[in-house]
Backbone bond lengths (Angstrom), bond angles and torsions (degrees), N, CA, C in turn:
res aa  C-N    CA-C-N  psi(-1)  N-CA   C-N-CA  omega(-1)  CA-C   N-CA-C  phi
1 X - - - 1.469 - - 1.528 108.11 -
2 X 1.328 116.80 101.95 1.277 116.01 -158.40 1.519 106.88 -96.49
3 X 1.380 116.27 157.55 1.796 118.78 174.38 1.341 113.44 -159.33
4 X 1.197 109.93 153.50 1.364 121.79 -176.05 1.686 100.31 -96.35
5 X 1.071 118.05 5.97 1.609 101.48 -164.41 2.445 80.00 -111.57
6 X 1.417 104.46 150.47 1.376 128.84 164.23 1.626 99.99 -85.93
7 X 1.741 94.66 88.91 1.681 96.01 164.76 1.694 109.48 -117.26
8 X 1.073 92.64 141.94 1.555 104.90 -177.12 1.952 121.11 -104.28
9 X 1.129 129.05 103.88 1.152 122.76 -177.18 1.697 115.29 -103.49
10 X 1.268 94.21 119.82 1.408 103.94 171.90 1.421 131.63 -106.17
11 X 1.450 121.96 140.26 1.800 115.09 -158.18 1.233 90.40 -138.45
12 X 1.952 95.48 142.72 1.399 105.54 -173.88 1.458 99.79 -119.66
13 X 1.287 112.59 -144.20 1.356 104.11 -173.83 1.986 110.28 -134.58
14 X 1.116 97.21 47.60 1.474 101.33 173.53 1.711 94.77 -101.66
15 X 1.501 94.34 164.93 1.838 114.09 -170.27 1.470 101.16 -34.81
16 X 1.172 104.43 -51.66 1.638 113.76 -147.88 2.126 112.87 -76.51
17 X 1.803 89.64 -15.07 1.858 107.72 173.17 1.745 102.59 -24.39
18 X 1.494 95.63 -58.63 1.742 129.10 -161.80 1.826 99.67 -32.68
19 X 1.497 105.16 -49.20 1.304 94.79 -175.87 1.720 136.53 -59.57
20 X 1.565 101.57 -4.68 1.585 119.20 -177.46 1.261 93.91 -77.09
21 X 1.660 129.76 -31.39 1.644 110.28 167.07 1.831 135.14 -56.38
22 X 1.291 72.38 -4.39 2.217 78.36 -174.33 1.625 80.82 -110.22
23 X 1.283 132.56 -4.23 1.618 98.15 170.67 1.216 130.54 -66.99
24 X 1.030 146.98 169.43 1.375 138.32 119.95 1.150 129.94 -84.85
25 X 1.499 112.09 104.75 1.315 127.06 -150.14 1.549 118.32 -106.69
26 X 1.620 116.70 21.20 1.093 115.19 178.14 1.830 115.87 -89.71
27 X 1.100 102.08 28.36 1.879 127.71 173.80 1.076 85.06 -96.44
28 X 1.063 177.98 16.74 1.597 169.12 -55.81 1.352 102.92 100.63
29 X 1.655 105.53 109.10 1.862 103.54 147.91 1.145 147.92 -46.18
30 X 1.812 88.32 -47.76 1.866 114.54 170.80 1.278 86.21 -136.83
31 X 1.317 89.21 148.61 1.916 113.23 167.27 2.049 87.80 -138.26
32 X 1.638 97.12 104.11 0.997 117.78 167.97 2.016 119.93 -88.26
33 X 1.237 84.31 142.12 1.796 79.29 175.57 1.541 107.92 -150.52
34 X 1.385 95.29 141.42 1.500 122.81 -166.25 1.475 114.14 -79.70
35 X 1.998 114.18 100.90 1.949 94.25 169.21 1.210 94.72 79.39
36 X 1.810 123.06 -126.81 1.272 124.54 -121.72 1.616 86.72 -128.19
37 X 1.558 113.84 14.30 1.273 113.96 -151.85 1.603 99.25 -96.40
38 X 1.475 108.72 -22.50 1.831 114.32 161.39 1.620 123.46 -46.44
39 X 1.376 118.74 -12.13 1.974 130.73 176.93 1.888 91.45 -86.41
40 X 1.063 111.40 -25.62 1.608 110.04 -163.00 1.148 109.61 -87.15
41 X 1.524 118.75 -47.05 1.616 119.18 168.86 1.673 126.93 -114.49
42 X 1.349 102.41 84.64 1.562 95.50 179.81 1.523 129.98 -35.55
43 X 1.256 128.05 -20.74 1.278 149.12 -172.21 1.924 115.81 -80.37
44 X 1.168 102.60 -12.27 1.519 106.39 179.74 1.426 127.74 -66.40
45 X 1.104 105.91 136.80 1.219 99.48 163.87 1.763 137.34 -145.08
46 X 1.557 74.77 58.99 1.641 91.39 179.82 1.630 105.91 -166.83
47 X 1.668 117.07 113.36 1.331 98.35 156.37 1.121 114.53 -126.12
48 X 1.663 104.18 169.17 1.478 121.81 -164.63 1.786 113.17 -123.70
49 X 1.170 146.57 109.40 1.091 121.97 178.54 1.514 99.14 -131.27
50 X 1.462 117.93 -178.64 1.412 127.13 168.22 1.734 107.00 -95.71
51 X 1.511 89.61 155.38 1.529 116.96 -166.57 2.030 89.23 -56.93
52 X 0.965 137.65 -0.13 1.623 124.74 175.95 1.244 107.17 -120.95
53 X 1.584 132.45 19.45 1.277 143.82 157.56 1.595 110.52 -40.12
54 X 1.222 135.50 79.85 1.460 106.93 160.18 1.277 139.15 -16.84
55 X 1.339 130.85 132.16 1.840 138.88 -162.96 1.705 81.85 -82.65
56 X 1.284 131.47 -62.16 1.190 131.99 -150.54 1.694 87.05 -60.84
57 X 1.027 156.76 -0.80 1.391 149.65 178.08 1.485 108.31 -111.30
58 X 1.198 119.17 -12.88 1.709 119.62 176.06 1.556 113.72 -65.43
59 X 1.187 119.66 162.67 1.450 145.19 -165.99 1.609 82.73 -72.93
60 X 1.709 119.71 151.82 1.592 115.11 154.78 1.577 99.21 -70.62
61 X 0.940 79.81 -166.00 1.914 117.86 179.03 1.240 116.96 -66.38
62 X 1.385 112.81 -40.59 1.364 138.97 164.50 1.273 128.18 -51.24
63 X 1.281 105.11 -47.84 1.585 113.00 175.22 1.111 107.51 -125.53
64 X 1.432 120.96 52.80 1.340 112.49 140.09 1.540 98.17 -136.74
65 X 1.285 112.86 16.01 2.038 118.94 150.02 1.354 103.92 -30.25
66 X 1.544 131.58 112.46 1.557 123.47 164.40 1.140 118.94 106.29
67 X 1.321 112.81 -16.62 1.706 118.70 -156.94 1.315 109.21 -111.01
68 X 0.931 118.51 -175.53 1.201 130.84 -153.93 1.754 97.25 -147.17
69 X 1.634 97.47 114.85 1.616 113.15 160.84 1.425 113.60 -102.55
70 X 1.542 113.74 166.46 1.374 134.64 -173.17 1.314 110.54 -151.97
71 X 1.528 112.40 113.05 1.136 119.36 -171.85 2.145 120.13 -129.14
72 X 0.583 157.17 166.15 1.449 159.10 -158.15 1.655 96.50 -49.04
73 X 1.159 108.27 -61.91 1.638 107.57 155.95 1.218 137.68 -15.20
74 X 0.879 114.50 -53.22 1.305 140.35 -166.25 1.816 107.49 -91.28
75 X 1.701 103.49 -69.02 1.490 108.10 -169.34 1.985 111.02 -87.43
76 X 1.182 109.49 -8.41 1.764 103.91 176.86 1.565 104.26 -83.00
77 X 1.223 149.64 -17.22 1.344 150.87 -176.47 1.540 84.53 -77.10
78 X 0.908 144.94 -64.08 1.836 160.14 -119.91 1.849 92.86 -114.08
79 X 0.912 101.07 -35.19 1.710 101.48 -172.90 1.734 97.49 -73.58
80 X 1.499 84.39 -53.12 1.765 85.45 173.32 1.816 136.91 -66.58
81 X 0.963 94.51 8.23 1.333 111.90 171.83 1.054 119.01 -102.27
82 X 1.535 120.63 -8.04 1.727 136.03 137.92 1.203 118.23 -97.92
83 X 1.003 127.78 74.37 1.256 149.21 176.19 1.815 122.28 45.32
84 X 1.695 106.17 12.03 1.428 105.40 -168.10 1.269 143.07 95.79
85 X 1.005 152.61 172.79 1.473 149.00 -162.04 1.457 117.14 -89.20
86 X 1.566 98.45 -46.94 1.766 87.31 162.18 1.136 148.84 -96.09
87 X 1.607 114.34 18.92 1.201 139.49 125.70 1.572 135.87 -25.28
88 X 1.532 76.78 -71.67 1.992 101.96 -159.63 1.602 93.22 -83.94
89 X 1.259 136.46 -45.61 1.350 138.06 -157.88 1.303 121.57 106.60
90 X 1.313 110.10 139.43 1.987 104.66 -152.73 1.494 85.65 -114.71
91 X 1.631 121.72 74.44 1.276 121.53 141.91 1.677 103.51 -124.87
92 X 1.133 121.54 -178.32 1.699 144.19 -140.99 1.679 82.17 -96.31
93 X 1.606 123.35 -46.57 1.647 116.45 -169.30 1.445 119.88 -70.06
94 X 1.551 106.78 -24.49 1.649 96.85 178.12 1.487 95.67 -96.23
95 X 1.229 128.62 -39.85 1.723 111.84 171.85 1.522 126.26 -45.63
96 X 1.190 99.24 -25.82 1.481 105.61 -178.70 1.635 115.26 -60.43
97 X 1.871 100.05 -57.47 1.099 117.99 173.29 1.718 130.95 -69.70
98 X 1.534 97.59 -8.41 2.326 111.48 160.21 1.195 96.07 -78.14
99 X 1.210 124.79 -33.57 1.204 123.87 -152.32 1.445 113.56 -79.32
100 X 1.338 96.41 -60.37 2.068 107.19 167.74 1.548 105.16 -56.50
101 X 1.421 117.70 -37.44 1.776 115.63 -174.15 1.406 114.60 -62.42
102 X 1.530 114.22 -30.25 1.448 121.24 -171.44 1.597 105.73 -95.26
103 X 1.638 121.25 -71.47 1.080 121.83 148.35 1.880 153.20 -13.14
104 X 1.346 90.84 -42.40 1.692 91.18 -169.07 1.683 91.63 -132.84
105 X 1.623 109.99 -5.19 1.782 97.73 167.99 1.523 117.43 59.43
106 X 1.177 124.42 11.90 1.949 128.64 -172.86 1.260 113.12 -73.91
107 X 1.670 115.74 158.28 1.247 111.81 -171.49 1.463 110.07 -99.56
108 X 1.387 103.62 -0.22 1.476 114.74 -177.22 1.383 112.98 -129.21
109 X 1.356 117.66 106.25 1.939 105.86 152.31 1.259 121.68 -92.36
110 X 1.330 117.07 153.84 1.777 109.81 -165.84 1.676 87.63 -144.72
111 X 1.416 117.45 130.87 1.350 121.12 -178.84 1.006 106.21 -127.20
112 X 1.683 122.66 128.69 1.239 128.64 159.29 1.701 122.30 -123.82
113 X 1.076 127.89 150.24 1.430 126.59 -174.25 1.295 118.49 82.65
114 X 1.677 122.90 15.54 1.061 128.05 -163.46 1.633 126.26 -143.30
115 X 1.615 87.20 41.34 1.761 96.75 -174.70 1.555 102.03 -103.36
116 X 1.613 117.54 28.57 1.565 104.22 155.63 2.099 122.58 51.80
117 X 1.198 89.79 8.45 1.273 90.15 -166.08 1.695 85.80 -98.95
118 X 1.702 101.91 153.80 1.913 94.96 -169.11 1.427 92.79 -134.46
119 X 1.323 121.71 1.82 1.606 121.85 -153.98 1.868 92.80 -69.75
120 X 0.805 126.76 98.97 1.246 127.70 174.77 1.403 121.32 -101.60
121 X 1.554 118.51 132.70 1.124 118.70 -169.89 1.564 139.72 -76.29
122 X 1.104 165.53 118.22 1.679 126.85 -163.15 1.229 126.98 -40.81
123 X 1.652 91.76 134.85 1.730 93.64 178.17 1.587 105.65 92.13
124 X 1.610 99.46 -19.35 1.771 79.66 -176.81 1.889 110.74 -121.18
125 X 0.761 140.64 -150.66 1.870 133.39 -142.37 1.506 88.22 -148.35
126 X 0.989 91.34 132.61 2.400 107.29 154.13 1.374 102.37 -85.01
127 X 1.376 143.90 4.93 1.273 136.20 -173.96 1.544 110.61 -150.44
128 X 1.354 105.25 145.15 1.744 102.87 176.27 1.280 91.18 -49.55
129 X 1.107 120.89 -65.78 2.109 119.35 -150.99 1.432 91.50 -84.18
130 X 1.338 138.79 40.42 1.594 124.70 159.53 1.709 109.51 106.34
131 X 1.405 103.91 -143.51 1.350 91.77 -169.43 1.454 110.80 -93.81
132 X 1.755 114.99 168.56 1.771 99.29 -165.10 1.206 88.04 -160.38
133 X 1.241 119.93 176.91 1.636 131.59 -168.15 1.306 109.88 -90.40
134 X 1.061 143.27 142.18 1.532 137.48 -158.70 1.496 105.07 -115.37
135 X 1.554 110.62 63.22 1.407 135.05 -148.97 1.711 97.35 -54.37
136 X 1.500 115.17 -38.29 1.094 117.02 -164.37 1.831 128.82 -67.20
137 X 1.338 85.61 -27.52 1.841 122.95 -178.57 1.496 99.17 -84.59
138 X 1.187 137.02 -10.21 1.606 121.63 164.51 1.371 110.03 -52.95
139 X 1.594 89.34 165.50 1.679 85.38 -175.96 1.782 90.03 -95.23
140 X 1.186 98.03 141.55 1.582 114.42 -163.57 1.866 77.56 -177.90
141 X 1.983 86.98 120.22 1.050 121.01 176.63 1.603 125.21 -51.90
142 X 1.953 103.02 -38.86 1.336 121.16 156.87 1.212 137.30 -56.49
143 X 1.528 104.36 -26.00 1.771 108.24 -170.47 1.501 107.79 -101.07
144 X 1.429 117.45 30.73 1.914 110.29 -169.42 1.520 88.44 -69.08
145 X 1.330 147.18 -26.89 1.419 111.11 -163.33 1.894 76.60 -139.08
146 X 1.287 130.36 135.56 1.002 127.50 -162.93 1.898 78.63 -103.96
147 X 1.513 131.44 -37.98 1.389 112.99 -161.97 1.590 91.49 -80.55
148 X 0.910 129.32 -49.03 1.677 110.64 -177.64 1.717 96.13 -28.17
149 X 1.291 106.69 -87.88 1.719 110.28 -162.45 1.707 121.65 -38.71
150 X 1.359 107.49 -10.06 1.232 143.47 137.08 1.309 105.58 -28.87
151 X 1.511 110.14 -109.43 1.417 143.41 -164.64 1.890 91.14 -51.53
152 X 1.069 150.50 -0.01 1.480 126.56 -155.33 2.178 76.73 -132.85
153 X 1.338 106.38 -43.99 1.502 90.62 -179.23 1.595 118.53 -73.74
154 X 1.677 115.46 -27.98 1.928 100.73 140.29 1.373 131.00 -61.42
155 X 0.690 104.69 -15.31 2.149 112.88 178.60 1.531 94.67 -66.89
156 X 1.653 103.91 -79.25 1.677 102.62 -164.55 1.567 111.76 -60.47
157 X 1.579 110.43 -17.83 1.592 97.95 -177.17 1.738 110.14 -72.15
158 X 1.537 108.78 -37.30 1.422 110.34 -171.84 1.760 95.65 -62.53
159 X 1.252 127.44 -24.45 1.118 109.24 -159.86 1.303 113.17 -74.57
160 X 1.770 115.36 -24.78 1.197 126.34 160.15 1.398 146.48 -62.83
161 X 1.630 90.21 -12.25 1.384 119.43 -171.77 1.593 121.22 86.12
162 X 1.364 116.96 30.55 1.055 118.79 -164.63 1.859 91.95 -125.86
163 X 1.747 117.74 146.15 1.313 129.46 173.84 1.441 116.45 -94.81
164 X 1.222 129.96 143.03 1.212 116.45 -158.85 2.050 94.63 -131.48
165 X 0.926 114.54 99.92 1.689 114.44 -171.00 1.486 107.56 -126.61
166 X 1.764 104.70 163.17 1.618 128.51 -161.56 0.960 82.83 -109.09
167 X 1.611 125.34 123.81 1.330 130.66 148.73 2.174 124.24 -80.66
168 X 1.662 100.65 -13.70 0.923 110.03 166.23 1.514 135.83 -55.44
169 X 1.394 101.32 137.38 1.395 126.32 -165.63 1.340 97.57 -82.09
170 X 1.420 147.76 -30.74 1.492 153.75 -119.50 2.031 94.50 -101.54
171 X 0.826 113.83 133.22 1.824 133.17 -168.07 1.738 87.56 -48.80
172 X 1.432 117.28 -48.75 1.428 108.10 -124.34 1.705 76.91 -132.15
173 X 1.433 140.95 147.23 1.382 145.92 179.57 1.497 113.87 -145.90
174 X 1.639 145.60 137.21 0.984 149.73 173.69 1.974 89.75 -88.39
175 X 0.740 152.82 -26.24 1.187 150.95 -179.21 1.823 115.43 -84.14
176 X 1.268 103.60 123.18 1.134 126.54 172.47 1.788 137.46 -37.35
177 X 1.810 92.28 -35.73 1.480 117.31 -157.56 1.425 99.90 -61.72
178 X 1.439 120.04 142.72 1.404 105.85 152.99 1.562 138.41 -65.32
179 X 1.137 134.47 139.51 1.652 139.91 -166.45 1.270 94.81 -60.42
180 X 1.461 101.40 148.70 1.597 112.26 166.83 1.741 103.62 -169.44
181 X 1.509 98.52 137.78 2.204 91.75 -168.81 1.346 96.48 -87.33
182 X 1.704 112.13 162.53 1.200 101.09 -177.31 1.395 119.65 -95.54
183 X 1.487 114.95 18.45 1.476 121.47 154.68 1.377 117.46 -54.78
184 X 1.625 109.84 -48.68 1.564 115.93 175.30 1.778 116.55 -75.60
185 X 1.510 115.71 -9.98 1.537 96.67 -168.18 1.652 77.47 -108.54
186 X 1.338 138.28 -7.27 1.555 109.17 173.49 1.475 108.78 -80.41
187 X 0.966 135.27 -23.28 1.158 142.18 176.74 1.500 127.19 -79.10
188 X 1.336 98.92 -16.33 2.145 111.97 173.24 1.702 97.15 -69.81
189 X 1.469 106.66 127.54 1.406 113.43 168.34 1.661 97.50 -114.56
190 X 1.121 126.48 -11.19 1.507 113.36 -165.25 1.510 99.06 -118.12
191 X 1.937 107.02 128.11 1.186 98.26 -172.69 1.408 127.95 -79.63
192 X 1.284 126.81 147.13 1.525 141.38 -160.06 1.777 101.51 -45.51
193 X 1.276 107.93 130.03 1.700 104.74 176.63 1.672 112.62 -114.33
194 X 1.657 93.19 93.96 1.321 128.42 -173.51 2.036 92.06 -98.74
195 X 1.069 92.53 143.94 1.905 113.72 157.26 1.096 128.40 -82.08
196 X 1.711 122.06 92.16 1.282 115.88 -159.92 1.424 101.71 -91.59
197 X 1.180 111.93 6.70 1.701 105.55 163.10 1.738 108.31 -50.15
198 X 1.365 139.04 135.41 1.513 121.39 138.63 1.244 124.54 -48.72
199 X 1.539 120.55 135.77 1.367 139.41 164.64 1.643 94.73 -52.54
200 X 1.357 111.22 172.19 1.411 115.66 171.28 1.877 110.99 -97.57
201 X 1.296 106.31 -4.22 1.363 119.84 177.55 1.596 100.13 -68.34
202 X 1.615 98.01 -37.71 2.011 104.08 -153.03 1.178 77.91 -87.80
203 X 1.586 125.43 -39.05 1.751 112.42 -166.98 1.701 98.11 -51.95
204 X 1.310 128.58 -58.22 1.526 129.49 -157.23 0.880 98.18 -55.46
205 X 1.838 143.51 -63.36 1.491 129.72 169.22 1.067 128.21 -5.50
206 X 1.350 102.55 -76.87 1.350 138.77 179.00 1.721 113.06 -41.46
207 X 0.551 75.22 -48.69 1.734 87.24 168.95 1.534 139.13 -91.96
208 X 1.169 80.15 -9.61 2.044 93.94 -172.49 1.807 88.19 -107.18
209 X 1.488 121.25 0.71 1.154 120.19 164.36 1.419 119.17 -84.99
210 X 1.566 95.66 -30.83 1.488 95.10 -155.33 1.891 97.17 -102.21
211 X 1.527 112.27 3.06 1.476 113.23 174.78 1.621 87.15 -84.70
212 X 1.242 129.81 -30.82 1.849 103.08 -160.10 1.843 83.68 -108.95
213 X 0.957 155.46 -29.04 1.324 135.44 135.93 2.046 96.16 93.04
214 X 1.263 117.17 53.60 1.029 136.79 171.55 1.704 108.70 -83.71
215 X 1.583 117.74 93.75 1.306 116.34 -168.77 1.537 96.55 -136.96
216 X 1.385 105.14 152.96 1.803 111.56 172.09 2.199 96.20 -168.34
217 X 1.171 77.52 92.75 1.452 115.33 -172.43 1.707 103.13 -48.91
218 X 1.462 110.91 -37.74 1.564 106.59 164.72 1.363 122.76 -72.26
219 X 1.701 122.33 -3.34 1.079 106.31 148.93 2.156 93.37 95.48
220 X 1.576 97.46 -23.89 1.924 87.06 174.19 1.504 91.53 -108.31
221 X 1.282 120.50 109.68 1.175 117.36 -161.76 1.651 73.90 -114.72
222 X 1.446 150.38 10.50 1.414 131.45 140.24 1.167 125.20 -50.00
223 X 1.203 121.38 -30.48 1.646 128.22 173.21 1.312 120.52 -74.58
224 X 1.411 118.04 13.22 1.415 140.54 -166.66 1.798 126.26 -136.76
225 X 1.835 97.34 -4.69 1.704 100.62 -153.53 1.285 93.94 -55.36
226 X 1.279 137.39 -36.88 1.794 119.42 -141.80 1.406 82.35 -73.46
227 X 1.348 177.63 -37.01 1.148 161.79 -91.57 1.861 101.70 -136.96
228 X 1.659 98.82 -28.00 1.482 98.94 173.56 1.646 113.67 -94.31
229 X 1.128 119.09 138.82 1.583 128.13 171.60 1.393 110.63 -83.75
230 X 1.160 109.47 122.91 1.812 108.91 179.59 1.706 109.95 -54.65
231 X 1.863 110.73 -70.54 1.234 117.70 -176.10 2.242 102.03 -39.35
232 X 0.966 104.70 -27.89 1.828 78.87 178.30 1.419 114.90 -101.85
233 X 0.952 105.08 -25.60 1.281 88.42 148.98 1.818 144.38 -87.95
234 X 1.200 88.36 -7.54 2.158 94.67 159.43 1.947 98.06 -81.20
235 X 1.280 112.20 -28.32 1.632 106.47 169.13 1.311 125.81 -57.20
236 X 1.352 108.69 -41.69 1.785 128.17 174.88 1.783 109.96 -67.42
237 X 1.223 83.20 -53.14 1.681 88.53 160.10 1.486 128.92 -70.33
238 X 1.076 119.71 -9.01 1.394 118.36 152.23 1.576 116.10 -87.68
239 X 0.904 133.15 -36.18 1.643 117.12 172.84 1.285 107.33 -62.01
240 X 1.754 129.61 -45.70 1.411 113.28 175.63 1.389 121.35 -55.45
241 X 1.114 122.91 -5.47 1.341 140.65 -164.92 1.734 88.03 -92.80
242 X 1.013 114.84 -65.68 1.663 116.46 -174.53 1.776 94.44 -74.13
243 X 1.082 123.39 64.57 1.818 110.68 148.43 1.459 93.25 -138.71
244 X 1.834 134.08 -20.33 0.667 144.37 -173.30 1.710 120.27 -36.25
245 X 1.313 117.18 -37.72 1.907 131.96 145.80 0.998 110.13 -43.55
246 X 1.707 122.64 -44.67 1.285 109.19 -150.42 1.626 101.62 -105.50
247 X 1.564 125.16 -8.92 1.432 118.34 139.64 1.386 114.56 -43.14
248 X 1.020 108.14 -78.31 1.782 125.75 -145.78 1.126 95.68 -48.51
249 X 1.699 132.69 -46.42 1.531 131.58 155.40 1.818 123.57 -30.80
250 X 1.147 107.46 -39.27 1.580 90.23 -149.96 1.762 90.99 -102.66
């Protein structure tokens, strides 16, 4: 399924990941997958995890012939070129997505398995492979509003010219992106005509980040929390919260 457009698909590991195995995903440059999220889509070819990934959960030798890994190495230089970890949010789904924005330059991100939502019903799993840690819901100073960190990784992508969309089926989403099936994004040849100007909403963010200037260049900015103040940063996270109009517009 061929395209002229650089789309990037990334898979996480909620129930619904599973369905990137019936894609045909060669509409996709990279089809990246998060952790444990390589059992969900045979078709990948790129993973990314954090430096506390269990080995006993890695790909063999075998199947990762060809491929392409991503490791702290790789994605904290690139993360930081969006302003850093306690910015963006220090879980594996928005790194994934600095990571493809800086890295692979596409005009499309497409996320599936990655609406953070854990409310699970009886009888049924927070994870394709069963039950899993709801990494995102720790208390981590970065993640107080998971859709802000949302709303700021569509901001910087439009600014690049790149669309950032939920391919998820799931009622309820911690992610911001607007829905789109992937019947309709394999089939988009013309790239999305977004305004990569900044809004003056994204400008104030943007800036009310860079007046309190919360940086840790290695990227474990846990080894650093007492230095961040929650209340300003749930403040920062409220202006990303207010551009959220001014997505859904453009």
């Amino acid at each position: 399924m061929a395209s002229s457009l650089n789309k990037v698909l990334i898979v996480g590991s909620a129930p619904d990941a599973v369905r990137a195995a019936e894609w045909d995903t060669s509409c996709f440059t990279h089809t990246i997958v998060i952790n444990n999220a390589w059992k969900a889509c045979p078709s990948w070819n790129c993973l990314i995890y954090p430096e506390d990934f269990p080995f006993d959960r890695h790909p063999s030798a075998g199947d990762l012939c060809g491929k392409r890994v991503v490791t702290a190495k790789q994605f904290v230089p690139v993360q930081n070129q969006f302003g850093g970890f306690v910015y963006a949010g220090g879980t594996m789904s928005f790194t994934a997505g600095y990571w493809a924005l800086g890295a692979l330059k596409p005009d499309v991100i497409a996320y599936i398995g990655c609406d953070m939502v854990y409310e699970a019903k009886p009888g049924q799993s927070t994870h394709f492979y069963g039950s899993g840690t709801a990494d995102p819901l720790r208390a981590d100073v970065t993640l107080q509003s998971l859709e802000a960190k949302s709303l700021r990784l569509m901001a910087l992508a439009r600014r690049q010219g790149c669309a950032v969309v939920n391919l998820s089926e799931l009622e309820s989403s911690r992610l911001c992106f607007p829905r789109l099936t992937f019947k309709d994004l394999a089939s988009m040849t013309q790239k999305p005509n977004h305004p990569t100007q900044l809004a003056t909403v994204v400008q104030t963010a943007l800036r009310a980040e860079a007046d309190v200037g919360y940086w840790v260049e290695s990227g474990r900015y846990w080894e650093e929390h007492d230095q961040f103040d929650r209340q300003t940063l749930h403040d920062i996270d409220s202006l990303w919260l207010a551009t959220a109009p001014e997505m859904a517009l453009a």
